[in-house]
C-alpha positions as MATLAB code, in Angstrom:
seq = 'XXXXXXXXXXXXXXXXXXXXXXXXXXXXXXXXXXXXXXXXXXXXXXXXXXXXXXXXXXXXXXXXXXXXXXXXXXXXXXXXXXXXXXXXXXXXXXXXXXXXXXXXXXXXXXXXXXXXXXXXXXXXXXXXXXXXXXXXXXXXXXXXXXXXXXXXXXXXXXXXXXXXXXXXXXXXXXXXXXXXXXXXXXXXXXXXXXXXXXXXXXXXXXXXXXXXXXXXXXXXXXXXXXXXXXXXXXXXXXXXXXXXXXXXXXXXXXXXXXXXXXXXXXXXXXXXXXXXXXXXXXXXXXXXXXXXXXXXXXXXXXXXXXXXXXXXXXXXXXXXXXXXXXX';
ca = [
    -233.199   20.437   21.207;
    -234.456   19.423   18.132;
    -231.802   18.419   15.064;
    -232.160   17.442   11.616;
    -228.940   15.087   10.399;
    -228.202   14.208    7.036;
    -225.561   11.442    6.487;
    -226.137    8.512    8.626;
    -222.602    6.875    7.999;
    -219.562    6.340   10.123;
    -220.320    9.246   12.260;
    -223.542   10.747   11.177;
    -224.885    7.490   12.286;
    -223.318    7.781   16.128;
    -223.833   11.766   16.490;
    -227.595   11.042   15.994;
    -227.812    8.428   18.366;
    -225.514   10.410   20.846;
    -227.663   13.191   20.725;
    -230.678   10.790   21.337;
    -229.261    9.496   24.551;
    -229.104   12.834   25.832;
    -232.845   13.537   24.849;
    -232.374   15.564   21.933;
    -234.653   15.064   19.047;
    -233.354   13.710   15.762;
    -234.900   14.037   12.520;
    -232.711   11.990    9.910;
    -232.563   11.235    6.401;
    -229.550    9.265    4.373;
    -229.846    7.539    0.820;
    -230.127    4.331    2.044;
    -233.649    3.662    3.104;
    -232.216    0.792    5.133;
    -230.346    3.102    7.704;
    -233.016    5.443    8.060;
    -234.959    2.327    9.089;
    -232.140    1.396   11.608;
    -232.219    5.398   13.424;
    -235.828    5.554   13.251;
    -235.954    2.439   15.471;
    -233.362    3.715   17.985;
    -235.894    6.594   18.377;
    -235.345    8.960   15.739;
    -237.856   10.527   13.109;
    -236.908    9.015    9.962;
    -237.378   10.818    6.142;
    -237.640   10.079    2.933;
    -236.344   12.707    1.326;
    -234.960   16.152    2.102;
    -238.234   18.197    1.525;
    -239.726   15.478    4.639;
    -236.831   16.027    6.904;
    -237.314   19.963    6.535;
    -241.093   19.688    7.127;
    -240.413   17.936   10.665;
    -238.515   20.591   12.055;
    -239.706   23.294   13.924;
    -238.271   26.960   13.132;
    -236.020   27.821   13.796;
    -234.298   24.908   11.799;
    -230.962   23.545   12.243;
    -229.708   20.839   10.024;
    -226.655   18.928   10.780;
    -224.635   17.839    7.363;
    -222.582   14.972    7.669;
    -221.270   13.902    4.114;
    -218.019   13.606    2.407;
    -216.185   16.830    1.797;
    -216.920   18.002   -2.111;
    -219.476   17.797   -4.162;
    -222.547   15.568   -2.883;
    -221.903   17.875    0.415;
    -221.866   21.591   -1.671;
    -225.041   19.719   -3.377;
    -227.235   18.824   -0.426;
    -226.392   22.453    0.902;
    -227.899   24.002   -2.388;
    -230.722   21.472   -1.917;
    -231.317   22.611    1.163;
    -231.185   26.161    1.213;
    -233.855   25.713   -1.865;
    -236.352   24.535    0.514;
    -235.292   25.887    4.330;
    -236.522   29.859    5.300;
    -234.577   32.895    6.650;
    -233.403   32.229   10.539;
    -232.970   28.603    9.398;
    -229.394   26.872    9.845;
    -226.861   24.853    8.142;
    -224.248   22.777   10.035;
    -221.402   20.817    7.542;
    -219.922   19.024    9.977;
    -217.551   16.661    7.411;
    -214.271   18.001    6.175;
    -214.901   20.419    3.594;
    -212.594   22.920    2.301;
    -212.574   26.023    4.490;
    -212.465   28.128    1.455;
    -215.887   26.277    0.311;
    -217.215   27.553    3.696;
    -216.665   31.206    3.134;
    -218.214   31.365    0.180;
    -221.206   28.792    1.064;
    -221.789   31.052    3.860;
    -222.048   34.341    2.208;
    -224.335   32.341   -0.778;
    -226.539   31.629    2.670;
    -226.460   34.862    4.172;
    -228.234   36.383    1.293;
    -231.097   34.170    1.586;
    -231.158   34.770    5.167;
    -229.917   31.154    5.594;
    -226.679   30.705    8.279;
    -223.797   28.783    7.602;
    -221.734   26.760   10.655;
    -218.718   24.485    9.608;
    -217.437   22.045   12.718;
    -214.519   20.478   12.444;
    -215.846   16.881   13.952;
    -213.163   14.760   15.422;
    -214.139   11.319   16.596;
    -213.976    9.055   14.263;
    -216.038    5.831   14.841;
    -215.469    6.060   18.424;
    -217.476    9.345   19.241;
    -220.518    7.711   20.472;
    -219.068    6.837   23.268;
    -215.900    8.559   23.809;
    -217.601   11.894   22.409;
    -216.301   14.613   19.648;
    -213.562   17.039   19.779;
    -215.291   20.103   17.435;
    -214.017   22.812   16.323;
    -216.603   25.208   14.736;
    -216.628   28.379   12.582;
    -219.722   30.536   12.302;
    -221.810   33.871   13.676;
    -221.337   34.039   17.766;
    -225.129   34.765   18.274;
    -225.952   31.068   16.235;
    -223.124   29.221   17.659;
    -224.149   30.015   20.899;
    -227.858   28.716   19.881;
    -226.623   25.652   19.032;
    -224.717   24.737   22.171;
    -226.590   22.283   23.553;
    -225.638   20.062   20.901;
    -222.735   20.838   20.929;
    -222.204   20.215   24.250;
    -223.574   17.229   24.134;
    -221.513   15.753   21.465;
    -218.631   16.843   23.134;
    -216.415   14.393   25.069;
    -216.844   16.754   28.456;
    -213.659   16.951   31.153;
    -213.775   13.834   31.640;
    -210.759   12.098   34.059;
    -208.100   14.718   32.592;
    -206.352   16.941   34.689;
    -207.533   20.533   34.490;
    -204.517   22.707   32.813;
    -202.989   25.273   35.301;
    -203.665   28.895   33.993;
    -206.720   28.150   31.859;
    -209.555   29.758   34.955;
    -210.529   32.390   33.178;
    -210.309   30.715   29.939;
    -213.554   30.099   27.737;
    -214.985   26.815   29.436;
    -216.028   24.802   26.210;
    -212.458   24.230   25.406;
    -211.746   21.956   28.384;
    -214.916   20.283   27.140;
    -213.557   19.114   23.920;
    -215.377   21.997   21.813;
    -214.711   25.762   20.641;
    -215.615   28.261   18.787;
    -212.807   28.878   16.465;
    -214.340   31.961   14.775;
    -216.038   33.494   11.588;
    -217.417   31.115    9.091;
    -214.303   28.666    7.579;
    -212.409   28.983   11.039;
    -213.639   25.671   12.217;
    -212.894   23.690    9.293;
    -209.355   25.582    8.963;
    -208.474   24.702   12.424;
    -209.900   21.098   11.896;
    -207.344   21.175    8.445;
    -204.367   22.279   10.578;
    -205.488   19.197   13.024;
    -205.414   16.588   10.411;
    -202.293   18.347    8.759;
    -200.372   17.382   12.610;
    -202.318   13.784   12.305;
    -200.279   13.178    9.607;
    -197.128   13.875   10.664;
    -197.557   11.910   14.237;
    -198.815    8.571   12.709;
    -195.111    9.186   10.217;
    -193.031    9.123   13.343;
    -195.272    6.732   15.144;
    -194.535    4.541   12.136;
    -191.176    5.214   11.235;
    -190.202    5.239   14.507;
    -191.332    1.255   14.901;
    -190.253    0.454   11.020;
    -186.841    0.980   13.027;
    -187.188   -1.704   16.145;
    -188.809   -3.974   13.570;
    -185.808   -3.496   11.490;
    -183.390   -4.468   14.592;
    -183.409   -7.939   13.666;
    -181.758   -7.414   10.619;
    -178.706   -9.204    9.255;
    -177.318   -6.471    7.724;
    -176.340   -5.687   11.582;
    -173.297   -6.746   13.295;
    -174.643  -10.001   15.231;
    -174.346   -7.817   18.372;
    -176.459   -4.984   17.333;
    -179.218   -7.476   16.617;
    -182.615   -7.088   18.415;
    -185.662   -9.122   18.210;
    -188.264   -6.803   19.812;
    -191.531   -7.590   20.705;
    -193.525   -4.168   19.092;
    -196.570   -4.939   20.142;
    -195.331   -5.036   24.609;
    -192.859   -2.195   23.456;
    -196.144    0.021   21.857;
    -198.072   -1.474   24.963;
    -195.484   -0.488   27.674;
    -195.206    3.186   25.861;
    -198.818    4.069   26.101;
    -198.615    3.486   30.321;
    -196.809    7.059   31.400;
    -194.306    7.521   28.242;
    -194.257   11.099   27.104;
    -194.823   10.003   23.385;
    -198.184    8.446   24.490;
    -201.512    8.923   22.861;
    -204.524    7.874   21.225;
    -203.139    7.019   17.954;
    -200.513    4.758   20.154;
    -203.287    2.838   21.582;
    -204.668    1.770   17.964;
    -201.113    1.224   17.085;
    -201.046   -1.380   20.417;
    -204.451   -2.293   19.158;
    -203.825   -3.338   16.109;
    -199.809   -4.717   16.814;
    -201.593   -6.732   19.324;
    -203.867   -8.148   17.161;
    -201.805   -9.117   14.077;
    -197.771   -8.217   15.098;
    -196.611   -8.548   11.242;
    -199.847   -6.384   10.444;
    -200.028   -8.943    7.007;
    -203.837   -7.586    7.134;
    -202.944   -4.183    5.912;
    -201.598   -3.634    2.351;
    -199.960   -0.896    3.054;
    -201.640    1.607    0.787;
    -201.871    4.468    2.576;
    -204.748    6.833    1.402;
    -205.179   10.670    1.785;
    -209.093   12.713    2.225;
    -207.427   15.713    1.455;
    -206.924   17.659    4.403;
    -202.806   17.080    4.682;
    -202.742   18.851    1.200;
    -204.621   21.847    2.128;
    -202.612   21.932    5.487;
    -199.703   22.410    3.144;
    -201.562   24.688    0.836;
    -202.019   27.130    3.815;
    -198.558   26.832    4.761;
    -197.120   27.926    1.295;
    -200.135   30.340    1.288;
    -198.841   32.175    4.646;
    -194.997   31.475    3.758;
    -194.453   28.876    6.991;
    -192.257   25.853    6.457;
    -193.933   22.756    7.386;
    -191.044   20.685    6.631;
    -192.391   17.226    8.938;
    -196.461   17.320    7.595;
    -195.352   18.070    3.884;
    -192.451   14.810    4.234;
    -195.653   13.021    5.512;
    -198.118   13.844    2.882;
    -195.403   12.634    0.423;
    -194.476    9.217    2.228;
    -198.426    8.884    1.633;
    -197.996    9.210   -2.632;
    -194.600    6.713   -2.093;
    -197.267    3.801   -0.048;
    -199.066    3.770   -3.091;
    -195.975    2.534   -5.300;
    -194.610    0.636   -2.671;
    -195.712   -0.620    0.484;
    -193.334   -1.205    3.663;
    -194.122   -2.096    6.970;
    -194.619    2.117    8.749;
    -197.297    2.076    5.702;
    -198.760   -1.127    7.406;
    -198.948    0.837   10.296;
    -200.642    4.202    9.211;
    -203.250    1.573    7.614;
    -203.692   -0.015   10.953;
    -204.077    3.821   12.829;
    -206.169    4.847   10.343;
    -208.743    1.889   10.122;
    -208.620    1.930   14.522;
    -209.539    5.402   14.638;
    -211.858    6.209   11.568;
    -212.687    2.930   10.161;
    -211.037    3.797    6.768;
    -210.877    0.977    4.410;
    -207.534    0.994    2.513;
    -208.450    1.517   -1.760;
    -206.696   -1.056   -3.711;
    -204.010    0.685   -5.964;
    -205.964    1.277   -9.597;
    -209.522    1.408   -7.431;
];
């Protein structure tokens, strides 16, 4: 199938060249001419601008967006829709606000332009390992777009098949699903990263308390000096609390056990605060992600060793960079 994606970063970058392993066309376009270069020799069809990325594609279009939530994404939309035709698609695959999506998607409808948010989770290890997406958008255009969605996603891979699910729509033990109307995908994608933030808290806390073992202020008896990174290591083989995020945290323990290579500044993209924004929204306490948005705002006053860790998590599964307080 043929794909235009715009956005060649972190991920835009590996979804192209995911897709091209699987034979799909790519025709790709990002602001630096340098990465263009870099797709276009792994096989892709490069573009200078957006007007040349549109012209490549066959109609019906479908154009994958894969820029930071905000403006520069509700911009290149606009752009977009100025110079694609009715029957022609639009795919924001970043984080944008599911509210944005609603009303993107009803600006696109009356041009005869359709609108499909996916919630794309991945991080910088989705070429390989493949995306979990969750999307939002008309059934009959979804259902178009499969085979790329298919192909981005991770697939059944070596886990177990859950009891009860036979009859169950198929894509979701693929890593993908179709959430529902436009906004649905990038709500449920929200909710996700609203629960992110609240399991790298207790993976963090939880290890701010064996590192604090050691401490004096203990009677000599109670004192333990534990080894995190075997503890994290022996936790990820058959403990119930394993996970992906506790492999990074093994990762990076492993690598660096005082984790002095993190500053502890612990950054937020924004979805934890809409997560909470729904909650108040629909009257549902979300007592553990709204204590985790706020340890976030304390890291940046004050950094401790769990903010070390979220760093660490965060940089292993998205390649975040932590922003120096004032940048």
């Amino acid at each position: 199938m043929q794909i235009g994606v715009i956005g060649l970063g972190r991920m835009g970058g590996n979804i192209s060249r995911r897709l091209m392993r699987a034979g799909h066309e790519c025709v790709v376009f990002d602001r630096q001419a340098e990465t263009v270069k870099e797709l276009a020799a792994a096989g892709a069809k490069g573009s200078d601008d957006l007007a040349s990325l549109v012209a490549q594609l066959t109609q019906p279009r479908a154009v994958w967006v894969m820029l930071p939530a905000g403006e520069i994404t509700g911009q290149t939309i606009d752009a977009l829709a100025a110079i694609m035709d009715p029957g022609d698609i639009i795919i924001d695959g970043g984080n944008s606000f599911y509210k944005d999506d609603i009303s993107r998607a009803q600006s696109l409808k009356a041009k005869g332009i359709f609108h499909v948010d996916v919630g794309t989770s991945g991080g910088i290890w989705g070429l390989d390992r493949g995306y979990c997406l969750m999307i939002g958008g008309d059934k009959p255009i979804v259902d178009h777009l499969d085979p790329i969605f298919k192909t981005l996603a991770p697939g059944i891979g070596d886990i177990p098949r859950t009891p009860g699910r036979e009859n169950g729509d198929p894509r979701a033990e693929q890593g993908y699903t179709h959430c529902g109307p436009n906004g649905a995908g990038h709500f449920v994608k929200m909710v996700h990263n609203g629960i992110e933030y609240g399991l790298m808290q207790a993976y963090a806390e939880g290890f701010h308390i064996l590192e604090q073992a050691s401490s004096p202020a203990l009677p000599e008896l109670q004192r333990y000096n534990l080894n995190l990174g075997d503890i994290a290591e022996s936790w990820r083989r058959g403990s119930v609390v394993s996970s992906w995020l506790l492999d990074l945290t093994s990762i990076a323990l492993a690598q660096n056990s005082d984790l002095s290579n993190y500053s502890g500044y612990v950054q937020d993209s924004g979805e934890g605060r809409w997560t909470i924004m729904a909650a108040i929204e629909e009257g549902v306490p979300a007592a553990v992600l709204s204590a985790a948005l706020y340890s976030r705002f304390r890291s940046r006053e004050e950094h401790s060793f769990p903010d070390k860790l979220i760093s660490a998590m965060r940089h292993g599964f998205g390649g975040h960079i932590e922003q120096k307080p004032g940048a």
